[in-house]
Structure formats: C-alpha cells, structure tokens
N, CA, C and O atoms as a CHARMM CRD file, in Angstrom:
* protein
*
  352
    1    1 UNK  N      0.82200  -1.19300   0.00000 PROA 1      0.00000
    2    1 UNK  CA     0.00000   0.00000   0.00000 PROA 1      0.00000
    3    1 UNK  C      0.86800   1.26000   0.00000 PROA 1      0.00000
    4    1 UNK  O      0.67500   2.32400  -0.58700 PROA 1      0.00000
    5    2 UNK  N      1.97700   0.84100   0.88500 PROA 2      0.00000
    6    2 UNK  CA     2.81900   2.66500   0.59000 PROA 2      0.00000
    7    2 UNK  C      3.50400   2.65800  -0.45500 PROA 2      0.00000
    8    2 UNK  O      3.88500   3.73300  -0.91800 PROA 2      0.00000
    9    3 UNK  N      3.84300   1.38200  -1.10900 PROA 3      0.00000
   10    3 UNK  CA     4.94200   1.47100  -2.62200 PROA 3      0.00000
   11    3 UNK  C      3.86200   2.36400  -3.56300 PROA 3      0.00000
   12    3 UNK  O      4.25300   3.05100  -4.50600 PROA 3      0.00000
   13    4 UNK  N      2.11700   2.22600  -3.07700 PROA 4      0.00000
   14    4 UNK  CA     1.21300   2.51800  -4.34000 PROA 4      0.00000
   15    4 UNK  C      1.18200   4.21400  -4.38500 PROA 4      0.00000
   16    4 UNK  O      1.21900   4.98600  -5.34400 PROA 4      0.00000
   17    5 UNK  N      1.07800   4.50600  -2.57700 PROA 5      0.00000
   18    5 UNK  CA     1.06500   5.94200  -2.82500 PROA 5      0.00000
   19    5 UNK  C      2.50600   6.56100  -3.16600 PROA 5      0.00000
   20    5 UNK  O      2.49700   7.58600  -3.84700 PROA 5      0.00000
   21    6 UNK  N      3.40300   6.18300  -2.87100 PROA 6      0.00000
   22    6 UNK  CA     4.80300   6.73300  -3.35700 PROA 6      0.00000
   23    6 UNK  C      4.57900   6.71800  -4.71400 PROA 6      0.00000
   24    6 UNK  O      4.65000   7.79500  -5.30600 PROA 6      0.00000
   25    7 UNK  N      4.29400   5.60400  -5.39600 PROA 7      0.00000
   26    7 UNK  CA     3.93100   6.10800  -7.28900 PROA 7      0.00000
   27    7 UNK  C      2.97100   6.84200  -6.76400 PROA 7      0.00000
   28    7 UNK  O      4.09700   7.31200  -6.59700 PROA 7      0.00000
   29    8 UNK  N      2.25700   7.33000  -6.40900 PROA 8      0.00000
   30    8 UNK  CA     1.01300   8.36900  -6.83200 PROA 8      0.00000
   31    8 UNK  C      1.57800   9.40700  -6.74700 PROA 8      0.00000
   32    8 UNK  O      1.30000  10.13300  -7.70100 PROA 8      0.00000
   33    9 UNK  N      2.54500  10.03000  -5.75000 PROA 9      0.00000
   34    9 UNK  CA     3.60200  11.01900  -5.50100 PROA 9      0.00000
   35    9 UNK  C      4.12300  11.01000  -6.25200 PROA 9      0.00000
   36    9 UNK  O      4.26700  12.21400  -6.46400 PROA 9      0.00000
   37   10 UNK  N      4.85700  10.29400  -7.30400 PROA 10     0.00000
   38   10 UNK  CA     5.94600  10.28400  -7.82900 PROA 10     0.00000
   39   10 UNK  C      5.32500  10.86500  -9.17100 PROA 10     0.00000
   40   10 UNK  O      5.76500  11.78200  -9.86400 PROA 10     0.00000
   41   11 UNK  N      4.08500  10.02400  -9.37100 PROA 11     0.00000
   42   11 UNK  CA     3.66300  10.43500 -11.01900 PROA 11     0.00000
   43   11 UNK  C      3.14000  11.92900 -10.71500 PROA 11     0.00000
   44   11 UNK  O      3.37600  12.73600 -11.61500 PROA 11     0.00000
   45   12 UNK  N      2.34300  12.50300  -9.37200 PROA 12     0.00000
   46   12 UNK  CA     2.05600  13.98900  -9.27500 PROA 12     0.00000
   47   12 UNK  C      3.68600  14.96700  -9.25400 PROA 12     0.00000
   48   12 UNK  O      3.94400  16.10700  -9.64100 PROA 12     0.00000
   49   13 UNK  N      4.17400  14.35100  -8.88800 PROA 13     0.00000
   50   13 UNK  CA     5.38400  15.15700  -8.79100 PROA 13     0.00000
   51   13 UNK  C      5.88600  15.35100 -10.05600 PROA 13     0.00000
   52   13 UNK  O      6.41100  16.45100 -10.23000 PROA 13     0.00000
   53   14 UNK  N      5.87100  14.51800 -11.08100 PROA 14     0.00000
   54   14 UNK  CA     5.97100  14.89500 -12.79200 PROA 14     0.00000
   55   14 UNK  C      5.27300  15.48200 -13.16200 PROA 14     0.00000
   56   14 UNK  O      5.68200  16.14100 -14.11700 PROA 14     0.00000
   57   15 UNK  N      3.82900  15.71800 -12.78400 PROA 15     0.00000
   58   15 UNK  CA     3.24600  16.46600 -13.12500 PROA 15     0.00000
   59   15 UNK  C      3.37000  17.94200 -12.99800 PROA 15     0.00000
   60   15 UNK  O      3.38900  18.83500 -13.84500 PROA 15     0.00000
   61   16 UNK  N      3.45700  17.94900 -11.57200 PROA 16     0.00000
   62   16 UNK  CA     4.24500  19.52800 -11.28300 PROA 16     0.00000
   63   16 UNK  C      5.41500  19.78600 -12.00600 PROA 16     0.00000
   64   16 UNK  O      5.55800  21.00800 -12.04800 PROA 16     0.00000
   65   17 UNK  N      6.13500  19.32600 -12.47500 PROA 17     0.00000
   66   17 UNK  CA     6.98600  19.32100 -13.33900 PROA 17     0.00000
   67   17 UNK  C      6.37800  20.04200 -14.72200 PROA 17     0.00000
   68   17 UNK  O      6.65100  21.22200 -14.94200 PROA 17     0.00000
   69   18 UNK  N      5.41800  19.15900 -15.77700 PROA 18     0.00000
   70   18 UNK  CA     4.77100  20.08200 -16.49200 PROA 18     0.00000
   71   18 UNK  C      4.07600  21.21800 -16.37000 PROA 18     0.00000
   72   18 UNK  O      3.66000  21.86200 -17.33400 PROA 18     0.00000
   73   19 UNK  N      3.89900  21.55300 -15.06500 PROA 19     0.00000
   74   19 UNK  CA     2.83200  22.74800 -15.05400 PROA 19     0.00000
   75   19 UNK  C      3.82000  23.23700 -14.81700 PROA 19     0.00000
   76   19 UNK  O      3.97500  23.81700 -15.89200 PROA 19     0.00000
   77   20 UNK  N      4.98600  23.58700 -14.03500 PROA 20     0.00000
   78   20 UNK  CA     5.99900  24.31000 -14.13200 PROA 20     0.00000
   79   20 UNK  C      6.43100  24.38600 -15.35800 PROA 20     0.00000
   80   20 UNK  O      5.74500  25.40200 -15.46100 PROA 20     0.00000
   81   21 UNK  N      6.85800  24.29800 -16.27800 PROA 21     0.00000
   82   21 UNK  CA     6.90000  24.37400 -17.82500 PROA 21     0.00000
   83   21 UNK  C      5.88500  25.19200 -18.42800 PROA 21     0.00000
   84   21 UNK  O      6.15600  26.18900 -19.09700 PROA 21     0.00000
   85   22 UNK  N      4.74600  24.79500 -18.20500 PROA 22     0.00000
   86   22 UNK  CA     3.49400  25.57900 -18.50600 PROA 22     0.00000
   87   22 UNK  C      3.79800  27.17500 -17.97900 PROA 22     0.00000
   88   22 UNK  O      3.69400  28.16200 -18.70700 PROA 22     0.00000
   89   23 UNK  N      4.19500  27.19600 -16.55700 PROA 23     0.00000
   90   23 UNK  CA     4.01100  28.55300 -16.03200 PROA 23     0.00000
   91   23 UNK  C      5.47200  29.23500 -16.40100 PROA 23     0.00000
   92   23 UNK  O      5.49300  30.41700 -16.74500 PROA 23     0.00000
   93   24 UNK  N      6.36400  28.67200 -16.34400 PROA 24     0.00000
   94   24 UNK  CA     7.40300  29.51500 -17.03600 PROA 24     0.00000
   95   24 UNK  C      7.02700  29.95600 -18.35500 PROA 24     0.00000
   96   24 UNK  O      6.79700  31.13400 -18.63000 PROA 24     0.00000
   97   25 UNK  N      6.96300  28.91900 -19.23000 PROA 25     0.00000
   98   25 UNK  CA     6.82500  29.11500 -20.71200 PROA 25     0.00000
   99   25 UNK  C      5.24500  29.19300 -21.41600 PROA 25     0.00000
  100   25 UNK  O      5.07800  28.71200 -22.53700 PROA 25     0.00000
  101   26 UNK  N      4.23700  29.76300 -20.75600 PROA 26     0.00000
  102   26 UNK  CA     3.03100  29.53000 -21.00100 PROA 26     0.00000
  103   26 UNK  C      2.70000  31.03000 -22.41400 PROA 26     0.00000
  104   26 UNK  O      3.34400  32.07700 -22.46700 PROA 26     0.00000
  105   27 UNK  N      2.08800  30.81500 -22.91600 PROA 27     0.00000
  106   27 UNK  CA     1.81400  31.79800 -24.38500 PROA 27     0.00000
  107   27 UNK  C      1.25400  33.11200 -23.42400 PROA 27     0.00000
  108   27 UNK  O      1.52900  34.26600 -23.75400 PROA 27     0.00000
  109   28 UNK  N      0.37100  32.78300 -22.09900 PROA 28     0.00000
  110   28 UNK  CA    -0.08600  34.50100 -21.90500 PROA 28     0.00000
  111   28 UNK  C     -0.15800  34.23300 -20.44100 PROA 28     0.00000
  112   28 UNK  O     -0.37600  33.15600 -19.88600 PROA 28     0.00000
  113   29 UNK  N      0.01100  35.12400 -20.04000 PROA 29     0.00000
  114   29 UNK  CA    -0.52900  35.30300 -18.41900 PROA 29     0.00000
  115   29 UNK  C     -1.37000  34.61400 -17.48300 PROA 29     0.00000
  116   29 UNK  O     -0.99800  34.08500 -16.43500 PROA 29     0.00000
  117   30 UNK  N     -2.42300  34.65900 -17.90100 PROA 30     0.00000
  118   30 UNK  CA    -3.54800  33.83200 -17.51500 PROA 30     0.00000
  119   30 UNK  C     -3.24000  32.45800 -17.36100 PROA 30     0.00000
  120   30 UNK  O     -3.31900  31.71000 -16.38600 PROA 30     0.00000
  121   31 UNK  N     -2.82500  32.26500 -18.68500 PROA 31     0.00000
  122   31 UNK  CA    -2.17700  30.53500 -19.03800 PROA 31     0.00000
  123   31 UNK  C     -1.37600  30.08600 -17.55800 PROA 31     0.00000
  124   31 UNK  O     -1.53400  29.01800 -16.96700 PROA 31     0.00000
  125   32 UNK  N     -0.56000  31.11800 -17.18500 PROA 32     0.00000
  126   32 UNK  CA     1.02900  31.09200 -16.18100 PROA 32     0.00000
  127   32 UNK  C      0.20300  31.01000 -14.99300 PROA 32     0.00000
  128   32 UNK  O      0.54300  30.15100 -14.18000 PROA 32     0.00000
  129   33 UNK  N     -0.95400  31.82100 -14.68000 PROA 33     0.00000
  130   33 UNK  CA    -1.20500  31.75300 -13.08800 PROA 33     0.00000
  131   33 UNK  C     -2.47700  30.26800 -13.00200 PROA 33     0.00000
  132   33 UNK  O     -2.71900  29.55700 -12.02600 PROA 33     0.00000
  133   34 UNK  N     -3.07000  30.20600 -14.38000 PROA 34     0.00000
  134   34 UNK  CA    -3.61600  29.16900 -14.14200 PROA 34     0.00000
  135   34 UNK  C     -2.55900  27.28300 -13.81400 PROA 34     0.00000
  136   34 UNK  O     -2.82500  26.24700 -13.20300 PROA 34     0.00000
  137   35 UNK  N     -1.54500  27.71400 -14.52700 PROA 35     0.00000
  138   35 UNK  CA    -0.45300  26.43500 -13.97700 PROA 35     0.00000
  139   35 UNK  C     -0.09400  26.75600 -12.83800 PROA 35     0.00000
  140   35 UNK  O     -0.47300  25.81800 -12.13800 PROA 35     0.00000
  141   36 UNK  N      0.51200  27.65900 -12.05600 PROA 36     0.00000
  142   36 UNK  CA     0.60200  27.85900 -10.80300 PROA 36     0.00000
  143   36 UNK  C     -0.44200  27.73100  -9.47500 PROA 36     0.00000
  144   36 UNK  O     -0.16600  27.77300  -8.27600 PROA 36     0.00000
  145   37 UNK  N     -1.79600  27.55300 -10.17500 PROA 37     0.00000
  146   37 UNK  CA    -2.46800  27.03400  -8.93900 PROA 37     0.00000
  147   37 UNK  C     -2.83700  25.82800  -9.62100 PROA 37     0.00000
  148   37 UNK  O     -3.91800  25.52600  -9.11700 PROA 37     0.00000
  149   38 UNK  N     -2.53100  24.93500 -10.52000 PROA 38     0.00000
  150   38 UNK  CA    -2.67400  23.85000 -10.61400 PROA 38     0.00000
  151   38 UNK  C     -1.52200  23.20000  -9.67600 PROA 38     0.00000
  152   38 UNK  O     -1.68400  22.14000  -9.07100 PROA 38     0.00000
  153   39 UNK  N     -0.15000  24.09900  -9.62900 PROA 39     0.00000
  154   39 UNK  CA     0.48800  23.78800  -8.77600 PROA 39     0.00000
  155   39 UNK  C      0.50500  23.18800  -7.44300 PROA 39     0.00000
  156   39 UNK  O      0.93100  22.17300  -6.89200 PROA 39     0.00000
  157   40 UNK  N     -0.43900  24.74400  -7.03700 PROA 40     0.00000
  158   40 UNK  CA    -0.71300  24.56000  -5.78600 PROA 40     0.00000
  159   40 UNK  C     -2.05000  23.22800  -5.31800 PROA 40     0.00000
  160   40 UNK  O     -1.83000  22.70800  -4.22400 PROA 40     0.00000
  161   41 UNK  N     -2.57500  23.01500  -5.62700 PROA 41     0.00000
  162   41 UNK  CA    -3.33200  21.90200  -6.02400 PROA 41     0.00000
  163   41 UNK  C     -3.13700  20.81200  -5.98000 PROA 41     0.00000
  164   41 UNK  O     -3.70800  19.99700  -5.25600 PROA 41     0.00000
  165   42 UNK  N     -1.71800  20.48800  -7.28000 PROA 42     0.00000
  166   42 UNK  CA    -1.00700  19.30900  -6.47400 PROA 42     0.00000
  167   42 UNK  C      0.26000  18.89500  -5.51900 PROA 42     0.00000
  168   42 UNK  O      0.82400  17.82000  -5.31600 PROA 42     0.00000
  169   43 UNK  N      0.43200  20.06400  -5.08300 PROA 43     0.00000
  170   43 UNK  CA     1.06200  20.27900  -3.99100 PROA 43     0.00000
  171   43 UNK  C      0.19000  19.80200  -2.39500 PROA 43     0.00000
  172   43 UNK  O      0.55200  19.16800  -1.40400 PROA 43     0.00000
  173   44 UNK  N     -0.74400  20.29700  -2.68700 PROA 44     0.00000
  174   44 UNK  CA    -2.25900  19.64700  -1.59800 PROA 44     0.00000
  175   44 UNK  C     -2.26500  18.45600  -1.65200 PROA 44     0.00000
  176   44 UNK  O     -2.08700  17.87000  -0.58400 PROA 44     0.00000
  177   45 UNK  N     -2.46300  17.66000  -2.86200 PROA 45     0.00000
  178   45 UNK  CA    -2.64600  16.17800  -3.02900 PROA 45     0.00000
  179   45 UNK  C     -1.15200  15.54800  -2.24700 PROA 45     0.00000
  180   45 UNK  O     -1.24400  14.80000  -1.27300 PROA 45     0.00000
  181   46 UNK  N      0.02900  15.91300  -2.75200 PROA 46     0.00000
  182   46 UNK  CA     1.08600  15.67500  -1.78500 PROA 46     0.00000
  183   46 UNK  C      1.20300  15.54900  -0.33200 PROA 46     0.00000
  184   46 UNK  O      1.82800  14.68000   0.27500 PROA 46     0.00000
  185   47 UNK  N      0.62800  16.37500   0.08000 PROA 47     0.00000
  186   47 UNK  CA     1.09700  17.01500   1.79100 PROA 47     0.00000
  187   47 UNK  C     -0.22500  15.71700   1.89400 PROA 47     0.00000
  188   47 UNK  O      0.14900  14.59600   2.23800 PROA 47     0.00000
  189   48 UNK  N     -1.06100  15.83900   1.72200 PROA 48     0.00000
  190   48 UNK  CA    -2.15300  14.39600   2.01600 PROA 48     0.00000
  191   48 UNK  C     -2.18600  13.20300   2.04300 PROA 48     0.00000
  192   48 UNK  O     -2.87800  12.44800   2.72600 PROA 48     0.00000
  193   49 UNK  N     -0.85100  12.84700   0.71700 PROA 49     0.00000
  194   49 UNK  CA    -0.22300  11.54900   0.92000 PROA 49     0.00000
  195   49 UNK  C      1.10500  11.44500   1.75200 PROA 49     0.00000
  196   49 UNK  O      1.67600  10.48000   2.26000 PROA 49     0.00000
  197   50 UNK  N      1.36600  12.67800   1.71000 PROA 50     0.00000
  198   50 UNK  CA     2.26700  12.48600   2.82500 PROA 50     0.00000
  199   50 UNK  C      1.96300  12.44500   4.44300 PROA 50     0.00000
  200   50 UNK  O      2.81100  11.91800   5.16400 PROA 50     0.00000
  201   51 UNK  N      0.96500  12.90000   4.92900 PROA 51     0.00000
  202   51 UNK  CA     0.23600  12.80000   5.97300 PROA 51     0.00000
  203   51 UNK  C     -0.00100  11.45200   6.31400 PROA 51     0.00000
  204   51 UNK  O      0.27500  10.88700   7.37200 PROA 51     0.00000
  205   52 UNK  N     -0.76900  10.80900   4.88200 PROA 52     0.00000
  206   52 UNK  CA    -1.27700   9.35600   5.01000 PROA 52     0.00000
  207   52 UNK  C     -0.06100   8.50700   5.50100 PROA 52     0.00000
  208   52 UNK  O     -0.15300   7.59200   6.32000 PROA 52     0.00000
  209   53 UNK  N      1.20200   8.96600   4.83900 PROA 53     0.00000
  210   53 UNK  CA     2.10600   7.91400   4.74700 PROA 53     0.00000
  211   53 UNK  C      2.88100   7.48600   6.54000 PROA 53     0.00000
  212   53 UNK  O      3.11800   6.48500   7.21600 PROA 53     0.00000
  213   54 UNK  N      3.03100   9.09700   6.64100 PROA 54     0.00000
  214   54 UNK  CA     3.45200   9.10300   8.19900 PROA 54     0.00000
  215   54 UNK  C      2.34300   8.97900   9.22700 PROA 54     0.00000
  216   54 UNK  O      2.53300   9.36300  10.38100 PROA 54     0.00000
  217   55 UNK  N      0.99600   8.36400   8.77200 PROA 55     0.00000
  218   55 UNK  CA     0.03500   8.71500  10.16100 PROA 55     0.00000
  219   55 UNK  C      0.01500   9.43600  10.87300 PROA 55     0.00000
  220   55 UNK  O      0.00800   9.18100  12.07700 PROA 55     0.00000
  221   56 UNK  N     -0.00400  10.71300  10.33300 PROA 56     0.00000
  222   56 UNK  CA    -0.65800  12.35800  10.76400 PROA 56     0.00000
  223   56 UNK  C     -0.91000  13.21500  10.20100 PROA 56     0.00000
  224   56 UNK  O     -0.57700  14.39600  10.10000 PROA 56     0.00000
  225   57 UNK  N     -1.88700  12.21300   9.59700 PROA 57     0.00000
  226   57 UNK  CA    -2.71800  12.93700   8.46300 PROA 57     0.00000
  227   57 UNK  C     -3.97800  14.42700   9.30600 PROA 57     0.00000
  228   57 UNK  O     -4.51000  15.34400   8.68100 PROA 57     0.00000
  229   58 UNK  N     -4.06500  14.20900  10.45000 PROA 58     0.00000
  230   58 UNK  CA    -4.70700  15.40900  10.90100 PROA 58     0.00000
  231   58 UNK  C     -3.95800  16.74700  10.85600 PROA 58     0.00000
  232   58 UNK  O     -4.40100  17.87000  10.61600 PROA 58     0.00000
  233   59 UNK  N     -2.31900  16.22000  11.23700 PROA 59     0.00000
  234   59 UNK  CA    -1.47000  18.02500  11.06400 PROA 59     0.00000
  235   59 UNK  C     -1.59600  17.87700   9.78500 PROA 59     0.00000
  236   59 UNK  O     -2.51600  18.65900   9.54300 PROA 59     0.00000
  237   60 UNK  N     -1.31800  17.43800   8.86900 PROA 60     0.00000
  238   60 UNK  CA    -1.21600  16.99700   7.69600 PROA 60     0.00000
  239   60 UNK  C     -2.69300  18.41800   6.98000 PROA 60     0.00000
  240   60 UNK  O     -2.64100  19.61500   6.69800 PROA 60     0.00000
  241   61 UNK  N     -3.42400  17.71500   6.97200 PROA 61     0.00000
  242   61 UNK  CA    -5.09500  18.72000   6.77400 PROA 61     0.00000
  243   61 UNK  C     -4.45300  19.83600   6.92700 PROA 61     0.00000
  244   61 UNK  O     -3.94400  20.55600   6.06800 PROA 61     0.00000
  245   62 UNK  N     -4.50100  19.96800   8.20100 PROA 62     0.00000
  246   62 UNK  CA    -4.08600  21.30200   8.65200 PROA 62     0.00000
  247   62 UNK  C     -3.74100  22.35700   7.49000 PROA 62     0.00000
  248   62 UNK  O     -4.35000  23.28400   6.95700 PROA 62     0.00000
  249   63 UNK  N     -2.39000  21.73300   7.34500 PROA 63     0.00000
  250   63 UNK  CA    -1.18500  22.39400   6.56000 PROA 63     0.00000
  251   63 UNK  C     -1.45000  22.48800   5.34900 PROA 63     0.00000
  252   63 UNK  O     -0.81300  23.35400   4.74900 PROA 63     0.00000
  253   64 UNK  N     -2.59200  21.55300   4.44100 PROA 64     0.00000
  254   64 UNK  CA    -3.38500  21.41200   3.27700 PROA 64     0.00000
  255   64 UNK  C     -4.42500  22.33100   3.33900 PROA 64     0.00000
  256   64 UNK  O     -4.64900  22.96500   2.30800 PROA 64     0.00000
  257   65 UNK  N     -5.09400  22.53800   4.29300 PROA 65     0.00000
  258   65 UNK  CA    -6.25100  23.48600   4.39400 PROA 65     0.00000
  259   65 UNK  C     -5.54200  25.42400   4.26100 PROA 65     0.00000
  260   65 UNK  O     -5.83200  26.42700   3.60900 PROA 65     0.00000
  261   66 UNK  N     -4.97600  25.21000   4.84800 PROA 66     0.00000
  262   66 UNK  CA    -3.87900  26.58100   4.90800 PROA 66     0.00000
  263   66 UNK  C     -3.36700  26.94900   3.48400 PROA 66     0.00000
  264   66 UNK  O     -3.65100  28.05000   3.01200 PROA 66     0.00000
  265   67 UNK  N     -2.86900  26.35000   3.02300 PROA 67     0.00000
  266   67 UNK  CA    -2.37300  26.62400   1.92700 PROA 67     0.00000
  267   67 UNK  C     -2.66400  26.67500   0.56700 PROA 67     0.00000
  268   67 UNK  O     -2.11500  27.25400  -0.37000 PROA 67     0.00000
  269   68 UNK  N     -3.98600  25.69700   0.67900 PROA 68     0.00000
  270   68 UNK  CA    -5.18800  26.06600  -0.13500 PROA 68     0.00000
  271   68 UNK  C     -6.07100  27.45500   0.11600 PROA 68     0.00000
  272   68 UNK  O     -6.67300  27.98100  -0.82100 PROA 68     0.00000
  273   69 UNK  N     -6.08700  27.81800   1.01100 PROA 69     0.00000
  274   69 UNK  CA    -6.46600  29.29200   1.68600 PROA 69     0.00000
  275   69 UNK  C     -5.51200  30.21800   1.03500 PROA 69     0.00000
  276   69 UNK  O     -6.04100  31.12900   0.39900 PROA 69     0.00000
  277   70 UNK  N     -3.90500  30.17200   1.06400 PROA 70     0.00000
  278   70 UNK  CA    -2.99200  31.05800   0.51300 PROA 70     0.00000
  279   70 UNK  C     -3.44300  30.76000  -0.81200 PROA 70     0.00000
  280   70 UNK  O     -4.20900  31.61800  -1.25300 PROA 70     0.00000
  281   71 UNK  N     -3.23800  29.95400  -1.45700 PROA 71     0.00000
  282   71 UNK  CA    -3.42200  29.17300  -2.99100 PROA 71     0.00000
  283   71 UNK  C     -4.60800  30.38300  -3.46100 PROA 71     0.00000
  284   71 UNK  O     -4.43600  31.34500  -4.20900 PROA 71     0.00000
  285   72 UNK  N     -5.90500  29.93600  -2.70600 PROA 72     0.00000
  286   72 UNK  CA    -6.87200  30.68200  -3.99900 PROA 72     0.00000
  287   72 UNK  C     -6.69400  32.48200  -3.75300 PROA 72     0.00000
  288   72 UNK  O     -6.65900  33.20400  -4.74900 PROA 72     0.00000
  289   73 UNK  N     -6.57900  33.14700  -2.19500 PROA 73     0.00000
  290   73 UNK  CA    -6.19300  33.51000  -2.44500 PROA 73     0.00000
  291   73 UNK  C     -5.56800  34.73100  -3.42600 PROA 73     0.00000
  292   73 UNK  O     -6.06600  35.69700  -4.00500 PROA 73     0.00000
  293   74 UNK  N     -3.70000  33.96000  -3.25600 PROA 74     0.00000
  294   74 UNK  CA    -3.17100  34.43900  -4.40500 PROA 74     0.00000
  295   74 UNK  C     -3.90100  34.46500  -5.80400 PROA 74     0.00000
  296   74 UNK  O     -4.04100  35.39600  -6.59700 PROA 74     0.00000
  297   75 UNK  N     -4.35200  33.06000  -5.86400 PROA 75     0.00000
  298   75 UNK  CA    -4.94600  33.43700  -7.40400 PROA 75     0.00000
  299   75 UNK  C     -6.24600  34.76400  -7.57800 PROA 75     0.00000
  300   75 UNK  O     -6.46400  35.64800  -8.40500 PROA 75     0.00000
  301   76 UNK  N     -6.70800  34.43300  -6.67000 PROA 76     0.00000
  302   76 UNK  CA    -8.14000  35.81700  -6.89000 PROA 76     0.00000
  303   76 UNK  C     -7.47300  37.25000  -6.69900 PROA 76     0.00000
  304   76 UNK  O     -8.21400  38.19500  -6.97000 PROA 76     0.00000
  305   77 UNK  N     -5.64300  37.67600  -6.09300 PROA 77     0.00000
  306   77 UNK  CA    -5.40500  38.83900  -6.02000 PROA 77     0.00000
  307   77 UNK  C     -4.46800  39.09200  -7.24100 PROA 77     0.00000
  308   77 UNK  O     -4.12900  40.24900  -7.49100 PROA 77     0.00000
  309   78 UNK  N     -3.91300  37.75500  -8.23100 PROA 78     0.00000
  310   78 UNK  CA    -3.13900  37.93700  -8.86100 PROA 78     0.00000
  311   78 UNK  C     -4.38500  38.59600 -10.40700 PROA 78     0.00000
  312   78 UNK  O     -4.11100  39.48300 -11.21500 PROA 78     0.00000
  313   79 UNK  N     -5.31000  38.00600 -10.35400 PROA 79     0.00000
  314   79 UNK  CA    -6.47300  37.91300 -11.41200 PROA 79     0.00000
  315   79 UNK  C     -7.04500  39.38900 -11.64700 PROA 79     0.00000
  316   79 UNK  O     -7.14200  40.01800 -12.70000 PROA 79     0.00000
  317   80 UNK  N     -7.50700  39.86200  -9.91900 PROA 80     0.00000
  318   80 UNK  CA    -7.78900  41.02300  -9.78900 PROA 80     0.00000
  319   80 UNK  C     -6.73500  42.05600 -10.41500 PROA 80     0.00000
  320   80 UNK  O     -7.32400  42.73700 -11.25500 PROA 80     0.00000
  321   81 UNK  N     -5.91000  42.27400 -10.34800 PROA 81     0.00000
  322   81 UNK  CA    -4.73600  42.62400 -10.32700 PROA 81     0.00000
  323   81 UNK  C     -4.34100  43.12700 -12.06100 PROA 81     0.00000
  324   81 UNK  O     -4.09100  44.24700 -12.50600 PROA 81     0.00000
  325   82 UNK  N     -4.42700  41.58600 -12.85100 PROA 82     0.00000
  326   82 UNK  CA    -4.28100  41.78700 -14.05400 PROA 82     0.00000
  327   82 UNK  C     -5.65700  41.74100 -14.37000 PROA 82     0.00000
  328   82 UNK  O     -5.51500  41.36800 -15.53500 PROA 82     0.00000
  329   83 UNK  N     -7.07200  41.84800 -14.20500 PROA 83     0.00000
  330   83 UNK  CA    -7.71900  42.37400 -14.99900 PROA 83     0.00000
  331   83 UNK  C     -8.02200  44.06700 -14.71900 PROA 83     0.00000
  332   83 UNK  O     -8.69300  44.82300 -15.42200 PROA 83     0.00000
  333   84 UNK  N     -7.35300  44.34500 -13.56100 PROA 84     0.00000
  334   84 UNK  CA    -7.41000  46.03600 -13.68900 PROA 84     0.00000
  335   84 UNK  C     -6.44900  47.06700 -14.53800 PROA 84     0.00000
  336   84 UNK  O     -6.55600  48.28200 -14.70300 PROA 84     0.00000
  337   85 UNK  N     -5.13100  45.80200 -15.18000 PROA 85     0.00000
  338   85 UNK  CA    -4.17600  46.35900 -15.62200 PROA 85     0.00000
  339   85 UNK  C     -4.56500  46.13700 -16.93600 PROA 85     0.00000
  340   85 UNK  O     -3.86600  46.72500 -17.76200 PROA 85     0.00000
  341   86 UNK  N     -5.54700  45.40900 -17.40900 PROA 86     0.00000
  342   86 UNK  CA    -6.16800  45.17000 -18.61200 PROA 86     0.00000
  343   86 UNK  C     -5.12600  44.36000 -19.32400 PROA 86     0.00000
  344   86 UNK  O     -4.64100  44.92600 -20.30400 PROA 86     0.00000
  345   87 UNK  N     -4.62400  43.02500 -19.02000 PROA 87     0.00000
  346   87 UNK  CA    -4.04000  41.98600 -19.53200 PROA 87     0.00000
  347   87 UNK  C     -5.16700  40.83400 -19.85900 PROA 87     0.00000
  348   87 UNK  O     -5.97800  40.32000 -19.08900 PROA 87     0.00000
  349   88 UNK  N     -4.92200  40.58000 -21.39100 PROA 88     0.00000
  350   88 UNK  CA    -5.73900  39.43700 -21.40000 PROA 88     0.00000
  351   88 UNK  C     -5.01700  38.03300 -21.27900 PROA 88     0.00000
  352   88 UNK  O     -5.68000  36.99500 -21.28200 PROA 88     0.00000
C-alpha cells in the first residue's frame, strides 16, 4: 500500500513538473497563473499523501487546508490585479 502511494507522488510530482513548464513558458498570463495554482493543487494532493504515509494525516489537513487558503487567495489577487491592468 505505501509502494502505491509513493507512485502516486511520484507520477504527481511529474506532473508539477509540467505545469511548471506551462508557467514559465506559457503563451499569456492567464495561461502562467492558471499552472501555478494547478500547482498549488497538487502540492495539496502531496502534503495528504504524505500525511497518510506518516500517520498524521490530521497536522497533515491542517497544513493542506492553509495553503489552499494562501493558494486561492493568491490566485483571486493575482487575477484582480491583471484584470485592472487590462491583460488578457
């Protein structure tokens, strides 16, 4: 059972990998902050299997709930932000 979630980590962790690609090299703005909270996203799914893995998965939440709080957030001040600067 933990070899299964370590691949589940392992294949999300490639994934963050492409969305980092995405957000460096993305065609427009929007594109960049939408990979960056896909980021953050699976960065959440992480800290959850990592919780699971060590059995404390309650601090675990915690620290997932929080940072999903920073996560959206950033995205709703980065959005605000560029649609007042009139970026499409």
């Amino acid at each position: 059972m933990i070899n299964f979630f370590l691949a589940i980590s392992i294949v999300i962790l490639f994934l963050v990998f492409l969305c980092l690609y995405r957000a460096l090299f993305g065609p427009g703005i929007m594109n960049r902050i939408i990979a960056v909270n896909v980021i953050g996203t699976k960065t959440i799914a992480i800290l959850l299997i990592i919780g699971f893995l060590f059995n404390k998965i309650e601090f675990f939440i915690d620290i997932s709930l929080v940072y999903a709080v920073i996560n959206f957030i950033g995205t709703i001040a980065f959005s605000k932000y560029f649609e007042r600067k009139g970026v499409q």
